[in-house]
C-alpha positions in Angstrom: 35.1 181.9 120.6 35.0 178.4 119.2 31.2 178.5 119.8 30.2 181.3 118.3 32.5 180.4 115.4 30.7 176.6 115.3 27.1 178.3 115.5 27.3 181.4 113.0 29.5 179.5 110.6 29.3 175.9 111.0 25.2 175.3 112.0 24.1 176.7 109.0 26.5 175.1 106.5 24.9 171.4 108.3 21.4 172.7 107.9 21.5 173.2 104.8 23.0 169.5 103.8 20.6 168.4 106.1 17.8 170.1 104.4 18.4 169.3 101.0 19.2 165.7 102.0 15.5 165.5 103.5 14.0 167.2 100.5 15.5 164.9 98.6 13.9 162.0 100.5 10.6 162.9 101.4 10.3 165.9 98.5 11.0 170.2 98.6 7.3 171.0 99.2 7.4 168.2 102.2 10.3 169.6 103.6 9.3 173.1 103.2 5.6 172.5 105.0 7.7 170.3 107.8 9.6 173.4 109.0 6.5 175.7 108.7 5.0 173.0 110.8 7.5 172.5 113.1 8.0 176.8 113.6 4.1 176.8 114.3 3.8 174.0 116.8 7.6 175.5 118.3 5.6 179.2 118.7 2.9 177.4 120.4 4.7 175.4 123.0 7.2 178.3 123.7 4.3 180.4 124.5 2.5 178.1 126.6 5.5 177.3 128.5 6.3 180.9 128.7 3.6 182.1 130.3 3.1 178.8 133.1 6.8 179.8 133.7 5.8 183.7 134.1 2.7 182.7 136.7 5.6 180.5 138.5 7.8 183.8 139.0 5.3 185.6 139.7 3.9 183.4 142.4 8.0 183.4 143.9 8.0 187.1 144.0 4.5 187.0 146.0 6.1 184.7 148.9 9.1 187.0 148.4 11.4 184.1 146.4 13.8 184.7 144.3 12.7 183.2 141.0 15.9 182.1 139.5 15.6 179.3 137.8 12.5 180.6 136.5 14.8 183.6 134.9 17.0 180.4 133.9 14.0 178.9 131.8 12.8 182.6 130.5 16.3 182.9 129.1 15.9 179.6 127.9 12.1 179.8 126.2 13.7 183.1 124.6 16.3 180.9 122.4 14.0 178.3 121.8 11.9 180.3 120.4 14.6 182.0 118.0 15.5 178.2 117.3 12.4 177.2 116.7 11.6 180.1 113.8 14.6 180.0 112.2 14.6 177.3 109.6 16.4 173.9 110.3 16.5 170.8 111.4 19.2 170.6 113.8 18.0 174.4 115.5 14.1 172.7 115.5 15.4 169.8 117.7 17.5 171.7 120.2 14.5 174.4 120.0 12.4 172.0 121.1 14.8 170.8 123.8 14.6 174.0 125.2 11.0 174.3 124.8 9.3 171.0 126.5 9.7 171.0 130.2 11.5 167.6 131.0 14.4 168.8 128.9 14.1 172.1 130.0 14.4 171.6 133.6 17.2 169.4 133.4 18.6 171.5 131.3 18.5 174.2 133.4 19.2 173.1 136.7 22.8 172.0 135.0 22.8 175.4 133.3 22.3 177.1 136.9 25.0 174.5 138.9 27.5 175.4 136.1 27.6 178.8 136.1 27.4 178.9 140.4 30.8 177.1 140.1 32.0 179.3 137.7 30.9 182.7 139.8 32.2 181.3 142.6 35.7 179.6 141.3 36.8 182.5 139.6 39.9 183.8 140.9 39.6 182.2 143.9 36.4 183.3 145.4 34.8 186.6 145.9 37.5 188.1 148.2 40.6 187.9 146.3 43.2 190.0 144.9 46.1 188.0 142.9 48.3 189.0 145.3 46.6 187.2 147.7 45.6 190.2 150.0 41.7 190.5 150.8 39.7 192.6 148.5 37.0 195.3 150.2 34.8 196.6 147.9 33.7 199.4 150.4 37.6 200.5 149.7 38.3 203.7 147.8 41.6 202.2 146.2 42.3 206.3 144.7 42.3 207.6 148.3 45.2 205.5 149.8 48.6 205.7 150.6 51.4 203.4 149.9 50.9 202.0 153.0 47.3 200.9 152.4 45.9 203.5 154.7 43.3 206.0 154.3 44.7 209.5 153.0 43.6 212.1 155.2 43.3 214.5 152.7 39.5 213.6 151.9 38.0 213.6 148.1 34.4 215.2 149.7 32.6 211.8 148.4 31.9 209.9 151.3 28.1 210.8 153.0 27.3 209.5 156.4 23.4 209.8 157.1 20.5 207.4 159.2 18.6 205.2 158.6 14.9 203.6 160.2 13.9 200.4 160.2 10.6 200.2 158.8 9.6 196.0 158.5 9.6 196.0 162.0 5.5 196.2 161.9 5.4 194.4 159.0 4.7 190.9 158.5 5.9 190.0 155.1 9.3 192.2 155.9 9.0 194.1 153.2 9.6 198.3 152.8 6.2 199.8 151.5 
């Protein structure tokens, strides 16, 4: 809550200081033409970036990857690119963070090992209750007893069916 409150009401209030204490230094029409500059030249490296970092994924996906940090430094690109447009000193330099590769990439692999720890710490791991009993997600918690056993009186939901394997034959293991 603290940084959407900094962002929406603090950023702006700084840009503007920021902005009027540059046009007073280097002149209004200067400082005007520097962020049209800077929101041109942001556009162009977001786009570039974005689409080397679209061939990348898409490359993954055809050796059957998961592209995630490439989804990482989509996500990325996407704010940079609001940053970038939206007029401002302070958004132009952490636009362009997210916009030039070095940054980006370090950026994003801390970004990435951040919010693993976070998935994975939360409550404990995966398969906790707070009560410290094992959690199945294959469980129908409205169809048990006290006791934690299955009621035999049966809902009608549950579907039992077969299945075929077909990557067997095929070499990149994939269903067609």
């Amino acid at each position: 809550m603290r940084f959407l409150f900094i962002l929406f009401a603090i950023l702006p209030i700084v840009e503007i200081a920021l902005l009027v204490h540059v046009g007073g230094i280097i002149g209004g029409w200067n400082t005007i033409g520097l962020v049209i500059l800077t929101a041109f030249i942001g556009a162009y490296f977001v786009k570039r970036e974005g689409i080397a970092t679209l061939q990348t994924a898409q490359a993954k996906m055809q050796r059957n990857e998961l592209p995630g940090k490439e989804m990482v430094e989509g996500l990325m690109l996407v704010v940079a690119g609001i940053l970038l447009v939206t007029p401002g000193i302070i958004t132009d330099i952490l636009g362009f963070m997210f916009a030039l590769p070095g940054s980006r990439h370090a950026i994003a692999s801390q970004l990435s090992k951040h919010m693993k720890l976070r998935v994975v710490t939360q409550a404990g791991g995966f398969n906790q209750q707070p009560g410290g009993a094992q959690y199945n997600p294959f469980e129908n918690p409205f169809n048990q007893q006290q006791s934690g056993q299955p009621d035999s009186s049966d809902s009608g939901d549950v579907f039992e069916g077969e299945f075929s394997d077909k990557t067997k034959n095929d070499p990149d293991k994939r269903l067609k």
